[in-house]
C-alpha positions in Angstrom: -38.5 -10.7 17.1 -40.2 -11.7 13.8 -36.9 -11.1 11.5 -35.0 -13.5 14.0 -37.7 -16.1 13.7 -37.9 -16.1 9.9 -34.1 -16.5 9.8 -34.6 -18.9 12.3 -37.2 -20.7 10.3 -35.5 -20.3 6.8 -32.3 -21.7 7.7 -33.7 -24.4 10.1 -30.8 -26.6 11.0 -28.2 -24.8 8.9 -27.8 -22.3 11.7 -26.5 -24.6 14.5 -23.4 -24.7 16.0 -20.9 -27.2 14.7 -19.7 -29.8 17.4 -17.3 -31.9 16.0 -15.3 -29.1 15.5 -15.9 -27.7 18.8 -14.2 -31.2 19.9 -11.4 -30.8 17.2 -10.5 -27.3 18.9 -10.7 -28.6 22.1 -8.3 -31.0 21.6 -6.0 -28.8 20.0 -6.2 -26.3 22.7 -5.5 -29.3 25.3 -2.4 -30.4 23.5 -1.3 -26.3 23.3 -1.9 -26.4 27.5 0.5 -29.3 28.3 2.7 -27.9 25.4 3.1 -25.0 27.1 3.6 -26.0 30.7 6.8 -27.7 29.3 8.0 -24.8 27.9 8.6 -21.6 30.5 9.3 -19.4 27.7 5.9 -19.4 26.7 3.8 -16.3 28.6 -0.1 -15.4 29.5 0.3 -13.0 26.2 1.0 -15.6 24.4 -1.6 -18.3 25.8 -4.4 -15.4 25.5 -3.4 -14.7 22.0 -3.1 -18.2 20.5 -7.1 -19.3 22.3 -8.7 -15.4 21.0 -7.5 -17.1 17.5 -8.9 -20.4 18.5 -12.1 -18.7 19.6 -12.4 -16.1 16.3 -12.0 -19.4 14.0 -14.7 -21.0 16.1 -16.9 -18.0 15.9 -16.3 -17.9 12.0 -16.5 -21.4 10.7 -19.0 -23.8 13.2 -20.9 -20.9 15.0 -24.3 -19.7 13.1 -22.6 -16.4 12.3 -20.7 -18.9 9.3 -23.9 -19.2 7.3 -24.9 -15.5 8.1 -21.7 -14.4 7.3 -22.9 -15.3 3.5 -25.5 -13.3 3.1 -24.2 -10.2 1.3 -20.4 -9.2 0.2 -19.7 -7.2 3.5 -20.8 -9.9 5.8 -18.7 -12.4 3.6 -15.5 -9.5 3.4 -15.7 -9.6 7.1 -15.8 -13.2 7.7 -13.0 -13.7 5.2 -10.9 -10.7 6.2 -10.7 -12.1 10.2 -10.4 -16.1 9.5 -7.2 -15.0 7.1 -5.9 -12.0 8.5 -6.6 -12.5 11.8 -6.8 -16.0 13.2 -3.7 -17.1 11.4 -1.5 -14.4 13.4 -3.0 -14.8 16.7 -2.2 -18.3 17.0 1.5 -18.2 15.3 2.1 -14.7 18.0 0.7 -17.5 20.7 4.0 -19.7 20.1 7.4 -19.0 21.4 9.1 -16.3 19.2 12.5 -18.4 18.8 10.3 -20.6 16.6 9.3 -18.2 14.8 13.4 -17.2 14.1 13.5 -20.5 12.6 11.0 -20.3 10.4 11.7 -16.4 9.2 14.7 -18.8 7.3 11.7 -19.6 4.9 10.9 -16.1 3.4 10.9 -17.4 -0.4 8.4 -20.2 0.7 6.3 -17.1 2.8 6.4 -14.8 -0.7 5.6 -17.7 -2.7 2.8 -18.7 -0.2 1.5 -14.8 -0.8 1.7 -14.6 -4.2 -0.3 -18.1 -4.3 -3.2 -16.7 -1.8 -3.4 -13.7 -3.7 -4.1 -15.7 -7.0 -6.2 -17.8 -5.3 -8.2 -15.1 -3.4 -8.9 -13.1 -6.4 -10.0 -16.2 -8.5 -12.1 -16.9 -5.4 -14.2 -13.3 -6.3 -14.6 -13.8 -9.5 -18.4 -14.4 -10.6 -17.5 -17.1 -13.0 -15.7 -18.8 -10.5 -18.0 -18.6 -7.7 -20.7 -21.2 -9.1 -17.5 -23.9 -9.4 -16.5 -23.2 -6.1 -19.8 -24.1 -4.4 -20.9 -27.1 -6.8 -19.5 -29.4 -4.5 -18.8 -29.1 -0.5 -15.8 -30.7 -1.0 -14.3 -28.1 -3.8 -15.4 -25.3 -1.5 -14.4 -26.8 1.7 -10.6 -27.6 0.0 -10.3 -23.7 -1.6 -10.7 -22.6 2.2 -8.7 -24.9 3.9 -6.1 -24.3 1.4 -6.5 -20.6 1.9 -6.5 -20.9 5.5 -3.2 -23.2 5.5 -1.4 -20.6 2.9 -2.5 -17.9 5.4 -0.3 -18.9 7.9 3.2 -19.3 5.6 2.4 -15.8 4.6 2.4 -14.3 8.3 5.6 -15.4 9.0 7.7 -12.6 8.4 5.1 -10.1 9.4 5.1 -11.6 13.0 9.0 -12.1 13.5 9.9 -8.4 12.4 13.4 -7.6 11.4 15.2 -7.3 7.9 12.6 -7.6 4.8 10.0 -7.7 7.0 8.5 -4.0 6.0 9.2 -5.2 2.0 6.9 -8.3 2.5 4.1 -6.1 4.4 4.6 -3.9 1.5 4.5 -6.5 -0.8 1.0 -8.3 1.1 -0.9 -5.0 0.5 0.0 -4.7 -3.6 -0.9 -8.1 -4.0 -3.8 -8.5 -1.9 -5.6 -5.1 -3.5 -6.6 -7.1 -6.9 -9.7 -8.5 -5.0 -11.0 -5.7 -3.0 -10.4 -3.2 -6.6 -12.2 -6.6 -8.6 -15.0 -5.9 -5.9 -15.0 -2.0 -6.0 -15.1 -2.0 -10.0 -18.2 -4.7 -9.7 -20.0 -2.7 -7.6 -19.3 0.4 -9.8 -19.3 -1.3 -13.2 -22.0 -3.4 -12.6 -23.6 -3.3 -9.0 -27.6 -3.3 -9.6 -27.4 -7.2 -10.0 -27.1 -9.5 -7.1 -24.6 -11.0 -5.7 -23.1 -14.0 -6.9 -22.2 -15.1 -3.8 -25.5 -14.6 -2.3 -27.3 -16.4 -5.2 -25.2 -19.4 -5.1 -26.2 -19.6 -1.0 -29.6 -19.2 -2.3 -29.2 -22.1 -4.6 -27.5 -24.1 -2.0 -30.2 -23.7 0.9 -32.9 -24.1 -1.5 -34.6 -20.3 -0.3 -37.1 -19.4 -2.5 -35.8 -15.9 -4.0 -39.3 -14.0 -2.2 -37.9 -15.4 1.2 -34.2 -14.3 0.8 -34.8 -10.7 2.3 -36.2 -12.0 5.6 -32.5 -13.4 6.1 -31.1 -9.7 6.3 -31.6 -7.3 8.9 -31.9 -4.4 6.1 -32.5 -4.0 2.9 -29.2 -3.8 1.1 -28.4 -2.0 -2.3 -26.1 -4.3 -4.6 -23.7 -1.7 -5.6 -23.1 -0.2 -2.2 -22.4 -3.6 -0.6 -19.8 -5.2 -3.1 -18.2 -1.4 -3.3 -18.2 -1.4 1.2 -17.1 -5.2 0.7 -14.1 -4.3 -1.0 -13.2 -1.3 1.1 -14.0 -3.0 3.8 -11.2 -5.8 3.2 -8.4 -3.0 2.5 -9.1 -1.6 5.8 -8.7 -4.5 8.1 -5.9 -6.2 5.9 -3.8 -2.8 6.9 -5.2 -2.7 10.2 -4.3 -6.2 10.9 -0.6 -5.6 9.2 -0.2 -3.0 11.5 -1.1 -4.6 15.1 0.8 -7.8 13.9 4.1 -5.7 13.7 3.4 -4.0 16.9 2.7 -7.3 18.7 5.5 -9.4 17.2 8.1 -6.5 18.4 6.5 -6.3 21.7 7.0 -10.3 21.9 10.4 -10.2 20.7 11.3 -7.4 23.4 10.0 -9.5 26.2 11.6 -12.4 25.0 15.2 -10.6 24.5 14.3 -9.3 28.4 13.9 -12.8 29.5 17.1 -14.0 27.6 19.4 -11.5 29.4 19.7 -12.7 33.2 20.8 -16.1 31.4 23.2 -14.2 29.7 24.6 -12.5 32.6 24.5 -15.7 34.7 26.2 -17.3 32.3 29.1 -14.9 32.1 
């Protein structure tokens, strides 16, 4: 009990749960629920899958767990590797797959919108970069949205699978593996000093560097986190490629199943 009260304590009011956004979510999960009782096409699959994504980007970015999730390079390689590998393909697998036909027509925008993420995810990691990011809320809060919003272009053609698609998952693990290496070789190159990420959130809540360890569960060595961080992030990036492909084939299947007693009535 003492550990949860110091972090308690520590982060005071920093570790509360964000309402306005619960109110932005709600509304966007309101205007999916009409949405979809106009459209028949749209199954309990699909509902389920689109609010688990509403719920893991709730979780992520206005529950407690955000600020946590800041406290070493694993927690923060987990928290990134779900809000952009995750949450962005639940909700786009929770809308009607002939959308997502329509949209497959945008594959050069989808690699360009990878190649853009990947650039900007690396420069993210990068300990000179790090202190820019989080000198102003605004700066940070901008890099993420613009992540997050990149995120879903590149998903595209992993979700609606058919010609290319296996290329551009190909393609999303060569590019993406620059940041989890940059984090491997940090931990191996140079892993005894702390990290940047968790000294800027230091700086940020104002903690006094003796009361930083009460925020952690466990004592954690510098080298073995960033190195875990970046393995970490190559594991759930593949993992998430993987059950993407499976469910957009499963969705398409259904839908081709519902498409063919039209077909035959028509006829």
């Amino acid at each position: 009990m003492r550990k949860g009260e110091d972090i308690i304590m520590i982060l005071g009011g920093l570790a509360a749960w964000n309402m306005p956004l619960v109110l932005i979510l709600a509304c966007i999960s309101a205007m999916y629920f009409f949405w979809a009782k106009k459209h028949p096409d749209v199954g309990s699959s699909q509902f389920y899958l689109f609010h688990a994504g509403i719920g893991l980007f709730y979780l992520l970015m206005g529950s407690p767990l955000y600020m946590l999730s800041h406290l070493s390079f694993s927690t923060h390689m987990l928290q990134m590797s779900i809000l952009y590998f995750f949450v962005p393909p639940l909700l786009l697998l929770g809308i009607p797959a002939w959308n997502g036909h329509k949209w497959k027509k945008r594959n050069i925008s989808s690699f360009s919108a990878l190649i853009l993420f990947s650039i900007l995810f690396f420069l993210y990691h990068l300990p000179q970069v790090v202190p820019f990011v989080y000198k102003s809320p605004v700066i940070h809060t901008g890099f993420i949205l613009l992540l997050f919003g990149l995120s879903f272009l590149m998903w595209l053609p992993v979700i609606t699978p058919g010609p290319g698609s296996n290329r551009f998952s190909w393609w999303s693990s060569i590019l993406l593996m620059p940041a989890c290496l940059l984090l491997i070789l940090n931990g191996l190159m140079d892993g005894q000093n702390a990290s940047p990420l968790f000294s800027q959130l230091m700086l940020k809540l104002c903690i006094p560097a003796d009361q930083a360890g009460a925020l952690l569960p466990f004592q954690i060595n510098a080298k073995a986190d960033q190195i875990f961080g970046g393995l970490l992030m190559l594991v759930l990036h593949k993992f998430s490629l993987l059950a993407a492909i499976r469910l957009g084939s499963q969705r398409i299947s259904r839908e081709h199943l519902k498409l063919k007693p039209s077909l035959h009535r028509m006829e």
